[in-house]
mmCIF file of the N, C-alpha and C atoms, coordinates in Angstrom:
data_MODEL
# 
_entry.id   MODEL 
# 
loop_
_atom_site.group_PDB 
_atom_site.id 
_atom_site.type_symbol 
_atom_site.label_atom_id 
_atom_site.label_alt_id 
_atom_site.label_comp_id 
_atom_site.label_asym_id 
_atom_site.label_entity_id 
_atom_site.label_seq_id 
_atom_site.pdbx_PDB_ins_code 
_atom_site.Cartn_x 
_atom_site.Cartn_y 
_atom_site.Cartn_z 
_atom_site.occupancy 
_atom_site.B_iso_or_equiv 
_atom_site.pdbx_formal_charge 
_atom_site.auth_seq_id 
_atom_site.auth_comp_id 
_atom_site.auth_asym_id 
_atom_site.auth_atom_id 
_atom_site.pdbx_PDB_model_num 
ATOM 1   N N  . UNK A 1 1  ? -16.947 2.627  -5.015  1.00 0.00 ? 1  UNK A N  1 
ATOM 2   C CA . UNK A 1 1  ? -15.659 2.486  -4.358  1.00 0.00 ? 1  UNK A CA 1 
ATOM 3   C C  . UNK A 1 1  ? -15.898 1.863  -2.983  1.00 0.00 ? 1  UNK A C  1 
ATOM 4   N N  . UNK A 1 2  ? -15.014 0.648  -2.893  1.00 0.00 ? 2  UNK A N  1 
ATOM 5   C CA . UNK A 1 2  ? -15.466 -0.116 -1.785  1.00 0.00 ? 2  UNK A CA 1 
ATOM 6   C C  . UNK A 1 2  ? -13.749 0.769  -0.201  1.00 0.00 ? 2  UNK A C  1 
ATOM 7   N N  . UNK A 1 3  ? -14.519 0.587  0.955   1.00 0.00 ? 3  UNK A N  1 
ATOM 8   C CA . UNK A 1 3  ? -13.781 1.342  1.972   1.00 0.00 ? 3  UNK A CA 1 
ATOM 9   C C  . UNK A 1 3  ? -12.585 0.275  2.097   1.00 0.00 ? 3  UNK A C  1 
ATOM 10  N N  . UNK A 1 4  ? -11.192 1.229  2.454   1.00 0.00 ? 4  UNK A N  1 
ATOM 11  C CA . UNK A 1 4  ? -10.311 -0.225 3.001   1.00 0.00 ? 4  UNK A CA 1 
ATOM 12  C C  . UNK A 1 4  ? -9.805  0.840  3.882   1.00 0.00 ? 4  UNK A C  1 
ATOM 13  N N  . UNK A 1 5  ? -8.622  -0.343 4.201   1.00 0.00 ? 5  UNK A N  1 
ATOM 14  C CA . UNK A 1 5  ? -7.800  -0.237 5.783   1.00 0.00 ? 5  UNK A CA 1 
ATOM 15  C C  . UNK A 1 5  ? -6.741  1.589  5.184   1.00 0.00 ? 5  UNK A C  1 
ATOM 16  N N  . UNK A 1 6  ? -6.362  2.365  6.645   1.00 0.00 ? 6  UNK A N  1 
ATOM 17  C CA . UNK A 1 6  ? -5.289  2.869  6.033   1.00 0.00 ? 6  UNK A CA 1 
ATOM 18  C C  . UNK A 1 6  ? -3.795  2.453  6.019   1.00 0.00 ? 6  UNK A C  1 
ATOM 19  N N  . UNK A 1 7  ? -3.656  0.904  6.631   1.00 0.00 ? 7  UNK A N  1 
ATOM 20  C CA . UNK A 1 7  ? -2.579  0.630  6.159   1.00 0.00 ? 7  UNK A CA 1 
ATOM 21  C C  . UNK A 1 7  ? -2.650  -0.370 4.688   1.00 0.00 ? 7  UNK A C  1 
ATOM 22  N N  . UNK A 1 8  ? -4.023  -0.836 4.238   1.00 0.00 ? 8  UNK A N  1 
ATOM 23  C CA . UNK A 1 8  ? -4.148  -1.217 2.955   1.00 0.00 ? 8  UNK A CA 1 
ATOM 24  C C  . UNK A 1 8  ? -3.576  0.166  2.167   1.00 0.00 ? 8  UNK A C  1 
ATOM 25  N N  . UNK A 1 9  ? -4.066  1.193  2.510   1.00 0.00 ? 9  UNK A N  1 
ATOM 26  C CA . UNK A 1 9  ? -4.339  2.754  1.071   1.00 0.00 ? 9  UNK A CA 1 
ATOM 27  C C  . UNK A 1 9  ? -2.483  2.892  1.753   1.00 0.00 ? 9  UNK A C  1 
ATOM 28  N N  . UNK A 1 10 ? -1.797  2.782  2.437   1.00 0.00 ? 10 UNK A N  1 
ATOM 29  C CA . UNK A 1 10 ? -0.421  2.908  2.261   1.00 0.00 ? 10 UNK A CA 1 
ATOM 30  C C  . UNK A 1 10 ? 0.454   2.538  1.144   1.00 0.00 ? 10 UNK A C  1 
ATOM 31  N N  . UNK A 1 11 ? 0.145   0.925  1.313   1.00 0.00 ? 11 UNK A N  1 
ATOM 32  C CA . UNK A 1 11 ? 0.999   -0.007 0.953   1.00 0.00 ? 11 UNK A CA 1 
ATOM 33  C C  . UNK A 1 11 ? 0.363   -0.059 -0.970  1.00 0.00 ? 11 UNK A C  1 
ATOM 34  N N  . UNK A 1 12 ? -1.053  0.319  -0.995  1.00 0.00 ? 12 UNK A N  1 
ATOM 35  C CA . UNK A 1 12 ? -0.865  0.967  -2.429  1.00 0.00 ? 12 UNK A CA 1 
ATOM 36  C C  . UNK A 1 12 ? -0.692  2.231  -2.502  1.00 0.00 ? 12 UNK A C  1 
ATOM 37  N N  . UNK A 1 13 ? -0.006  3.274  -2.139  1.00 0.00 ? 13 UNK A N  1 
ATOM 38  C CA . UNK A 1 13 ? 0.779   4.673  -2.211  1.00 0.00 ? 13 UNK A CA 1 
ATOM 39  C C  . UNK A 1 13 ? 1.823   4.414  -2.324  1.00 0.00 ? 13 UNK A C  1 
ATOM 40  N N  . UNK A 1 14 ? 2.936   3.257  -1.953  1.00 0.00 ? 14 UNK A N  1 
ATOM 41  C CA . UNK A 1 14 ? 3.970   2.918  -2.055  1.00 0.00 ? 14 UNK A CA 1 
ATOM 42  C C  . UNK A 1 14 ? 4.203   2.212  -3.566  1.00 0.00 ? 14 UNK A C  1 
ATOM 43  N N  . UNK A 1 15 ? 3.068   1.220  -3.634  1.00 0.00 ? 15 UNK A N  1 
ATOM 44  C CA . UNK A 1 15 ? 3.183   0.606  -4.813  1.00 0.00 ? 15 UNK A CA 1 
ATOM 45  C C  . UNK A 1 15 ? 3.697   1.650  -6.195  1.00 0.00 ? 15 UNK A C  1 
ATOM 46  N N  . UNK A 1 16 ? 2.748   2.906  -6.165  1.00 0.00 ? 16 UNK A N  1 
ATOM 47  C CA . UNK A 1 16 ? 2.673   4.039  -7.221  1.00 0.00 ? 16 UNK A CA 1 
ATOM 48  C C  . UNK A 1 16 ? 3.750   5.153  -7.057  1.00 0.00 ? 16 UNK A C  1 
ATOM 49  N N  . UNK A 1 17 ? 4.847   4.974  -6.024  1.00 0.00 ? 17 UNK A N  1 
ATOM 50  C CA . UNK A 1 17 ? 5.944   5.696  -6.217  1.00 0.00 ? 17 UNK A CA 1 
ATOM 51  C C  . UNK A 1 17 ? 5.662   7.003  -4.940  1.00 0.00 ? 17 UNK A C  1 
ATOM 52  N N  . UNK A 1 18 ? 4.390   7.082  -4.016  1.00 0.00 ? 18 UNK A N  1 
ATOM 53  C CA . UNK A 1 18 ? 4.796   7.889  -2.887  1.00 0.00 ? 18 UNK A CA 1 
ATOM 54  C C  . UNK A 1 18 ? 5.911   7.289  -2.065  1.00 0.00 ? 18 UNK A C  1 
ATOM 55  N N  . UNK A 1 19 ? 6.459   8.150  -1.219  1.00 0.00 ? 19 UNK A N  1 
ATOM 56  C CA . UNK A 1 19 ? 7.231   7.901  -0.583  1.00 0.00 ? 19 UNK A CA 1 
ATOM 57  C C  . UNK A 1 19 ? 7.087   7.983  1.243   1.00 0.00 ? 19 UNK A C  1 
ATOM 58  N N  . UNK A 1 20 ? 7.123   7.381  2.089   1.00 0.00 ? 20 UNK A N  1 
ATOM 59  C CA . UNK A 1 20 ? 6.726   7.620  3.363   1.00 0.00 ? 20 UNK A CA 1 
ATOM 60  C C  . UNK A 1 20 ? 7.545   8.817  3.892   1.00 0.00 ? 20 UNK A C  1 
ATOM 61  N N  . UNK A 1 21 ? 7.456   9.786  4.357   1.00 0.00 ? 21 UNK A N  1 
ATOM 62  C CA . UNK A 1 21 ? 8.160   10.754 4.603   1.00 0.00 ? 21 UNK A CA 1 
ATOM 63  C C  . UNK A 1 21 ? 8.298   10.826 6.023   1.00 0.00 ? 21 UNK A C  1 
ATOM 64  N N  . UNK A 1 22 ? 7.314   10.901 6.741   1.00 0.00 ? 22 UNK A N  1 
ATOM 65  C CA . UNK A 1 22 ? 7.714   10.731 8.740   1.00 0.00 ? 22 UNK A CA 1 
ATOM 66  C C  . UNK A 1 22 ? 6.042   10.495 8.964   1.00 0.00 ? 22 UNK A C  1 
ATOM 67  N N  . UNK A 1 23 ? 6.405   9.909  10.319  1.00 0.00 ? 23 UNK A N  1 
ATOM 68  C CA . UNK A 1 23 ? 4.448   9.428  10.923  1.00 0.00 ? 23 UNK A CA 1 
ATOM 69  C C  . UNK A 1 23 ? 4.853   10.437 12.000  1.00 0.00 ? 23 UNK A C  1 
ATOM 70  N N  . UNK A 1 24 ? 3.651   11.175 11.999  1.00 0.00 ? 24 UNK A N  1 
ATOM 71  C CA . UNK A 1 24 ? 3.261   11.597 13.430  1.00 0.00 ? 24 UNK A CA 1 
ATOM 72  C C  . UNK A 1 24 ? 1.958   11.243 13.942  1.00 0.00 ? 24 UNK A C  1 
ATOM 73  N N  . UNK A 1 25 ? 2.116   10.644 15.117  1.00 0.00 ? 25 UNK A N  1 
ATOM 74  C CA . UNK A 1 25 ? 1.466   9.849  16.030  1.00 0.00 ? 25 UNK A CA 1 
ATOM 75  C C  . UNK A 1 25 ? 0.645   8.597  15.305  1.00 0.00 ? 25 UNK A C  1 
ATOM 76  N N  . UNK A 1 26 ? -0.873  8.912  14.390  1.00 0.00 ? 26 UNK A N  1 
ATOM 77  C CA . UNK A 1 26 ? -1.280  7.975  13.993  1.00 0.00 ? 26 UNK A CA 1 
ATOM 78  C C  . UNK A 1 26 ? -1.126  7.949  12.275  1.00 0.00 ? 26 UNK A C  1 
ATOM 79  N N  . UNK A 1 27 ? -0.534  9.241  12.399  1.00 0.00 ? 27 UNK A N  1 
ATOM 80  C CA . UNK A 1 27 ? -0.816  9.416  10.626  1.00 0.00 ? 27 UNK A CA 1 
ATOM 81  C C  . UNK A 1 27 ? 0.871   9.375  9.719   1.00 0.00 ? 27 UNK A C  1 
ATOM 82  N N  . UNK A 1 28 ? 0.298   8.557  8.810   1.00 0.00 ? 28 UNK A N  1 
ATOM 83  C CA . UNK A 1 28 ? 1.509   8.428  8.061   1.00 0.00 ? 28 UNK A CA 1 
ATOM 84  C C  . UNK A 1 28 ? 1.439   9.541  6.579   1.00 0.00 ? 28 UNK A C  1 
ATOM 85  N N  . UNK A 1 29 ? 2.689   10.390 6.533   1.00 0.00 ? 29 UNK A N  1 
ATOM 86  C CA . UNK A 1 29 ? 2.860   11.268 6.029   1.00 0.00 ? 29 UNK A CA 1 
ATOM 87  C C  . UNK A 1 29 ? 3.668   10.755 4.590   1.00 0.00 ? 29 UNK A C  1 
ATOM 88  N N  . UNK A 1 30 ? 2.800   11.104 3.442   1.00 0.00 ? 30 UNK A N  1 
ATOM 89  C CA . UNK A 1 30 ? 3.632   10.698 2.271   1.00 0.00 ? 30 UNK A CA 1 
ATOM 90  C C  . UNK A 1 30 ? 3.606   11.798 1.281   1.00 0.00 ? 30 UNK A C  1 
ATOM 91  N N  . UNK A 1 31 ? 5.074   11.613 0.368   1.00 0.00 ? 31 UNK A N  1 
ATOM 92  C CA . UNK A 1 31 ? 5.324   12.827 -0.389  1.00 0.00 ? 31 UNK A CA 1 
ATOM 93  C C  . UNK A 1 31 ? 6.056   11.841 -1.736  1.00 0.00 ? 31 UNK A C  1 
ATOM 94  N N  . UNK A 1 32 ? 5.421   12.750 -2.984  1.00 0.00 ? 32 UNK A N  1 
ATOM 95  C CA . UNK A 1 32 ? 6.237   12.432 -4.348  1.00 0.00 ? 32 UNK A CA 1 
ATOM 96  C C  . UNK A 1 32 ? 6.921   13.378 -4.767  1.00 0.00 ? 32 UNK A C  1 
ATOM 97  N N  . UNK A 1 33 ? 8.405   12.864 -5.414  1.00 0.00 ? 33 UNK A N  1 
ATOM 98  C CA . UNK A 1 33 ? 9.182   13.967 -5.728  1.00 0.00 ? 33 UNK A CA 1 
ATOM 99  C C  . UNK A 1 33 ? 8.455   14.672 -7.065  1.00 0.00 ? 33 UNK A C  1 
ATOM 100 N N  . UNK A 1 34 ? 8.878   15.504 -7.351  1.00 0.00 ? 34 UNK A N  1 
ATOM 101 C CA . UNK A 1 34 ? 7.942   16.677 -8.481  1.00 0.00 ? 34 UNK A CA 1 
ATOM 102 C C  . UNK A 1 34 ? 6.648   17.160 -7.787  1.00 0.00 ? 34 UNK A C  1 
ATOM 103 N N  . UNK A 1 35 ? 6.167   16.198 -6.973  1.00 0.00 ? 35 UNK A N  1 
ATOM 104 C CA . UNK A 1 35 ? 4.187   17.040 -6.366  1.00 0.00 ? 35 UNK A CA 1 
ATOM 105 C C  . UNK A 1 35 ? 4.766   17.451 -5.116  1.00 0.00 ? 35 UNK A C  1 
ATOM 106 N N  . UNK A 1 36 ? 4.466   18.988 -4.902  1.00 0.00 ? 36 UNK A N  1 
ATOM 107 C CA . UNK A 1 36 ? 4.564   19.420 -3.775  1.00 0.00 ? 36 UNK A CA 1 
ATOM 108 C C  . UNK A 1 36 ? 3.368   19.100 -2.799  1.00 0.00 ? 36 UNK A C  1 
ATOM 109 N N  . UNK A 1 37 ? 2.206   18.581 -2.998  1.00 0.00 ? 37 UNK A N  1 
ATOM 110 C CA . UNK A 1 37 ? 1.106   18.081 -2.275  1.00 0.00 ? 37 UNK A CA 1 
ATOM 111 C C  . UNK A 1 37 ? 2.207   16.901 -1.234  1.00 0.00 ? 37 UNK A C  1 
ATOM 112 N N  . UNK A 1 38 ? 1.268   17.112 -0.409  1.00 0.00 ? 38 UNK A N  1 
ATOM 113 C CA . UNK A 1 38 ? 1.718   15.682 1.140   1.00 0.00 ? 38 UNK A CA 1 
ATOM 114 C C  . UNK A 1 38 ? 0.166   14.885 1.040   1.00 0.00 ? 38 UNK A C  1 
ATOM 115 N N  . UNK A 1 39 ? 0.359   14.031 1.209   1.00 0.00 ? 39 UNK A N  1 
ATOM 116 C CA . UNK A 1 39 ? -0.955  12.925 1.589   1.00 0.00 ? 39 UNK A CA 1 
ATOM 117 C C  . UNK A 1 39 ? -0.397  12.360 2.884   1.00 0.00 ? 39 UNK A C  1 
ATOM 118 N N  . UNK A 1 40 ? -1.784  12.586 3.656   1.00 0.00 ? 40 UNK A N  1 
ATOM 119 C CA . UNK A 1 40 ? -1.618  12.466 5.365   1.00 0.00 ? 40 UNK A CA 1 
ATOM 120 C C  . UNK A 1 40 ? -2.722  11.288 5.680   1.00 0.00 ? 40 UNK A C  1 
ATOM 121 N N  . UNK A 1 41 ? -2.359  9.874  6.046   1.00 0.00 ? 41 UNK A N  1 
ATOM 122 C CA . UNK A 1 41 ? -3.530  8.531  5.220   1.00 0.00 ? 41 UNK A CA 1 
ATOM 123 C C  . UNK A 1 41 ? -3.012  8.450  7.279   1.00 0.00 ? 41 UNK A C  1 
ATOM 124 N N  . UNK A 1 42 ? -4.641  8.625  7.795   1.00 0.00 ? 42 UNK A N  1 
ATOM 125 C CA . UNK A 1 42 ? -4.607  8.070  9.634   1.00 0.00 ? 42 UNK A CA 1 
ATOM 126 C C  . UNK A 1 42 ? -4.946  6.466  9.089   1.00 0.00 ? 42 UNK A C  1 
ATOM 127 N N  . UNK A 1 43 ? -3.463  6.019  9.969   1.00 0.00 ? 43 UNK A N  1 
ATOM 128 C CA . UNK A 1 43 ? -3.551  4.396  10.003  1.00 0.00 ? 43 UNK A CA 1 
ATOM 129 C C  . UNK A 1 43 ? -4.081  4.037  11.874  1.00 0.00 ? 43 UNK A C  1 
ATOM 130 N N  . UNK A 1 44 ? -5.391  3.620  11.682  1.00 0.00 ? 44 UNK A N  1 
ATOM 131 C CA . UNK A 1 44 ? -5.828  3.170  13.143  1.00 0.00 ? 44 UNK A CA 1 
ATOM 132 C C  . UNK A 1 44 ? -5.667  1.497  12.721  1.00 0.00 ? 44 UNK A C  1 
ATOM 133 N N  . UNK A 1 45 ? -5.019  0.966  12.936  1.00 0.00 ? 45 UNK A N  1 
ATOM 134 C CA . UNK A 1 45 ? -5.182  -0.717 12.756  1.00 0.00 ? 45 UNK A CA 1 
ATOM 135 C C  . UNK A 1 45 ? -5.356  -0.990 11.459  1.00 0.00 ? 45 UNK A C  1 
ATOM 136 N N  . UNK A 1 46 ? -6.354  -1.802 11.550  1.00 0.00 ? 46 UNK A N  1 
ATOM 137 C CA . UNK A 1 46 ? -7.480  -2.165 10.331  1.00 0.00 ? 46 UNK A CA 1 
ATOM 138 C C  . UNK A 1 46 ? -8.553  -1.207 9.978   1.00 0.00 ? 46 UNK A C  1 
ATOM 139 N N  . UNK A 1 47 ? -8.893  -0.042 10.865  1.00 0.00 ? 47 UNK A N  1 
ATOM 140 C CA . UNK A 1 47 ? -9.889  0.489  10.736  1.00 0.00 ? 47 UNK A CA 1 
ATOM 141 C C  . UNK A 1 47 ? -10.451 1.512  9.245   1.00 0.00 ? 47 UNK A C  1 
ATOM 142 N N  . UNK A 1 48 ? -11.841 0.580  8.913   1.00 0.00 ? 48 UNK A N  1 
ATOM 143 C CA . UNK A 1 48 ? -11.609 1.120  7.326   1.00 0.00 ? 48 UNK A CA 1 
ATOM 144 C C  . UNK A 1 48 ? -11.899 2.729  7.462   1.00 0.00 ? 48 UNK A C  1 
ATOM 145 N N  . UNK A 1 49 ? -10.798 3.256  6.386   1.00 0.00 ? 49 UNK A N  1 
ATOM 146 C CA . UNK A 1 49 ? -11.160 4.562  5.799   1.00 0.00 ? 49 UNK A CA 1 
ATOM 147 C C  . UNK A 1 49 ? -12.476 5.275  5.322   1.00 0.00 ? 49 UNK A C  1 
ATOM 148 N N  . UNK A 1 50 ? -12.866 6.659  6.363   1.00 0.00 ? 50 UNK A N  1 
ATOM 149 C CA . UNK A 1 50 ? -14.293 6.678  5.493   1.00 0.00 ? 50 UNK A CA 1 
ATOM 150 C C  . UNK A 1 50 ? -14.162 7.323  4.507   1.00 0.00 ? 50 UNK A C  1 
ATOM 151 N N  . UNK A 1 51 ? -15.712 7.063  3.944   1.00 0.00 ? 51 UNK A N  1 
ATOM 152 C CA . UNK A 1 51 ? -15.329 7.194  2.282   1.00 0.00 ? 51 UNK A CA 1 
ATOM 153 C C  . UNK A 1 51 ? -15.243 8.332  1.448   1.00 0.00 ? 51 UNK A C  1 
ATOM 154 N N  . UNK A 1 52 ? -15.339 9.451  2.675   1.00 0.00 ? 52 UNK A N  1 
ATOM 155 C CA . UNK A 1 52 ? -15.458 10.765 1.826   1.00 0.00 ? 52 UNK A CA 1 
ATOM 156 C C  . UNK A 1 52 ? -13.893 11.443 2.034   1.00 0.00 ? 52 UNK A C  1 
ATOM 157 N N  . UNK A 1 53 ? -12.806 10.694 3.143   1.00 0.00 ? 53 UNK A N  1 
ATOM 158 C CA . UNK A 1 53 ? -11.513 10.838 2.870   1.00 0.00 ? 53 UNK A CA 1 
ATOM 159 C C  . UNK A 1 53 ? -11.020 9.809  1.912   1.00 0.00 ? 53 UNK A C  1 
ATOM 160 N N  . UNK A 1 54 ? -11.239 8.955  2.022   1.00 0.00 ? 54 UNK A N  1 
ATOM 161 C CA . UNK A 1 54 ? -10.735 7.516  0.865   1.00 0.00 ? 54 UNK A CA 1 
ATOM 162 C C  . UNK A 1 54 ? -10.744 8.055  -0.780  1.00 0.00 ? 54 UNK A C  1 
ATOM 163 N N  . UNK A 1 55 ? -12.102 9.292  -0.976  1.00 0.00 ? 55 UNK A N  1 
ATOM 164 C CA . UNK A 1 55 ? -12.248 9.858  -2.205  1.00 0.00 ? 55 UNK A CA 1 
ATOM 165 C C  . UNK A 1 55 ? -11.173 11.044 -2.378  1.00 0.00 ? 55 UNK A C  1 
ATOM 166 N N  . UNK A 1 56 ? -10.879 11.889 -1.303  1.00 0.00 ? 56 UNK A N  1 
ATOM 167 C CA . UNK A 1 56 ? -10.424 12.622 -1.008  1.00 0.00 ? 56 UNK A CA 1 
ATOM 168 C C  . UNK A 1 56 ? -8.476  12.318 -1.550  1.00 0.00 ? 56 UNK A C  1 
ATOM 169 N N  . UNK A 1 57 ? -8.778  11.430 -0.692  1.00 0.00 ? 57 UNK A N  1 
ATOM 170 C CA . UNK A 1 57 ? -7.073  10.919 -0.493  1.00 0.00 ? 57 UNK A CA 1 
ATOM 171 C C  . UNK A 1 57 ? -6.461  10.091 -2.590  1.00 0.00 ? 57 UNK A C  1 
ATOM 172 N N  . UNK A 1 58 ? -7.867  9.861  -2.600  1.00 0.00 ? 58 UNK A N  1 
ATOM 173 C CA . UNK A 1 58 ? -7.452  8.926  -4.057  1.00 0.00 ? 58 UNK A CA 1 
ATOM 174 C C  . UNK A 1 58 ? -7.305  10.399 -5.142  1.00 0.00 ? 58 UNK A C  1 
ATOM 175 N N  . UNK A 1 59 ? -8.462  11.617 -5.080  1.00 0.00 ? 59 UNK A N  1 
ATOM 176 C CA . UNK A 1 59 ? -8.234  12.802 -6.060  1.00 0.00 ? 59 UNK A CA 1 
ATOM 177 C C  . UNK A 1 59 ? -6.800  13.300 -5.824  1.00 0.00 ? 59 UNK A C  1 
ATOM 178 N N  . UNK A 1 60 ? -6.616  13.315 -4.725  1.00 0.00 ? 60 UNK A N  1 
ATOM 179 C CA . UNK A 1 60 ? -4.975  13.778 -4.412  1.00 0.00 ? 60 UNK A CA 1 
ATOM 180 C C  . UNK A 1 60 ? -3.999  13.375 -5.031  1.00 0.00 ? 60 UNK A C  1 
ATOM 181 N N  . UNK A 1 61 ? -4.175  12.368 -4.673  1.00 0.00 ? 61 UNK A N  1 
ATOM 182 C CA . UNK A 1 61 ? -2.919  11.338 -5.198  1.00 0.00 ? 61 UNK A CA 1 
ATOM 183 C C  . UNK A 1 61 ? -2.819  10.659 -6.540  1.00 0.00 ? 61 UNK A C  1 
ATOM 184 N N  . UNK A 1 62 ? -3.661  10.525 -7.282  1.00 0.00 ? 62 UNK A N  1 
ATOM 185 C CA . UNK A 1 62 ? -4.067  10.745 -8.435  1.00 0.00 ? 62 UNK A CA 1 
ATOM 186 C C  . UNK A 1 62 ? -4.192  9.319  -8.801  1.00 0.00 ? 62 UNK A C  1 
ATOM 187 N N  . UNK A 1 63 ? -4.713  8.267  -8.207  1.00 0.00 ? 63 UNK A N  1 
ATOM 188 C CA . UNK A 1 63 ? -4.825  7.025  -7.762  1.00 0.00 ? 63 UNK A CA 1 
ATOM 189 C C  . UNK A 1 63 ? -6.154  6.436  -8.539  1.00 0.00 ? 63 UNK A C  1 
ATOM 190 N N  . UNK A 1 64 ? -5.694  5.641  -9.566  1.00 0.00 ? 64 UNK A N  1 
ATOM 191 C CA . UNK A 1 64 ? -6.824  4.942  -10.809 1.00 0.00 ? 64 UNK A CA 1 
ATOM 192 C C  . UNK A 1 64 ? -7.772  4.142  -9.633  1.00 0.00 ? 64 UNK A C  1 
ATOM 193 N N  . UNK A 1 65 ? -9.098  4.729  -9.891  1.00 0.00 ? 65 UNK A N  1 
ATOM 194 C CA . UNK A 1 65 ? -9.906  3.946  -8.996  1.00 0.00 ? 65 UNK A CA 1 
ATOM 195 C C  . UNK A 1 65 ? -10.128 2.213  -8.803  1.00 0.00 ? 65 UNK A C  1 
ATOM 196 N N  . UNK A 1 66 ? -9.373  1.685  -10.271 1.00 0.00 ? 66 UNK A N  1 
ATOM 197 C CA . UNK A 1 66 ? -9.612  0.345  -10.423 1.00 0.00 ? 66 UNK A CA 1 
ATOM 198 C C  . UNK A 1 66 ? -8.527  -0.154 -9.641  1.00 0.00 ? 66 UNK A C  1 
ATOM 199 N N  . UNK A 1 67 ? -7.513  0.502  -9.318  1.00 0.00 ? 67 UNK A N  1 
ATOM 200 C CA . UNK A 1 67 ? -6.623  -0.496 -8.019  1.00 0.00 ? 67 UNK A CA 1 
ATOM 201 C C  . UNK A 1 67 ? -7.002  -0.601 -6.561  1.00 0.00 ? 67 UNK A C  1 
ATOM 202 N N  . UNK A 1 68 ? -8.574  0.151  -6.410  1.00 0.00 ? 68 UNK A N  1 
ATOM 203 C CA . UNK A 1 68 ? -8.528  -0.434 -4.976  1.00 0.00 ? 68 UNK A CA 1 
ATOM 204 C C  . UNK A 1 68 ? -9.593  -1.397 -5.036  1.00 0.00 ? 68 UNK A C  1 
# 
């Protein structure tokens, strides 16, 4: 699994039906209706995601490893 941006891992959370729910300060807060889980993806710029949240954030969200 190669690292990306957290506004790349957004904009595919959106693609798959999360929904942006509110940002506080750097972190953008997303929620799907039926999963009571929140996914909390810190957008610093471009700065890539490390990879032991990037794994983290993809088991959560239940995110096919072949779309990133």
């Amino acid at each position: 699994m190669k690292p990306i941006s957290g506004k790349k891992f957004c904009r595919l959370l959106e693609e798959i039906g999360w929904q942006l729910k509110r940002i506080e300060g750097s972190h953008h807060i997303y929620g799907k209706e039926g999963i009571v889980t929140r996914i909390s993806v810190p957008v610093h710029g471009n700065k890539l995601l490390k990879i032991g949240l990037q794994k983290h954030l993809v088991k959560v969200g239940e995110i096919d490893e072949a779309k990133l």
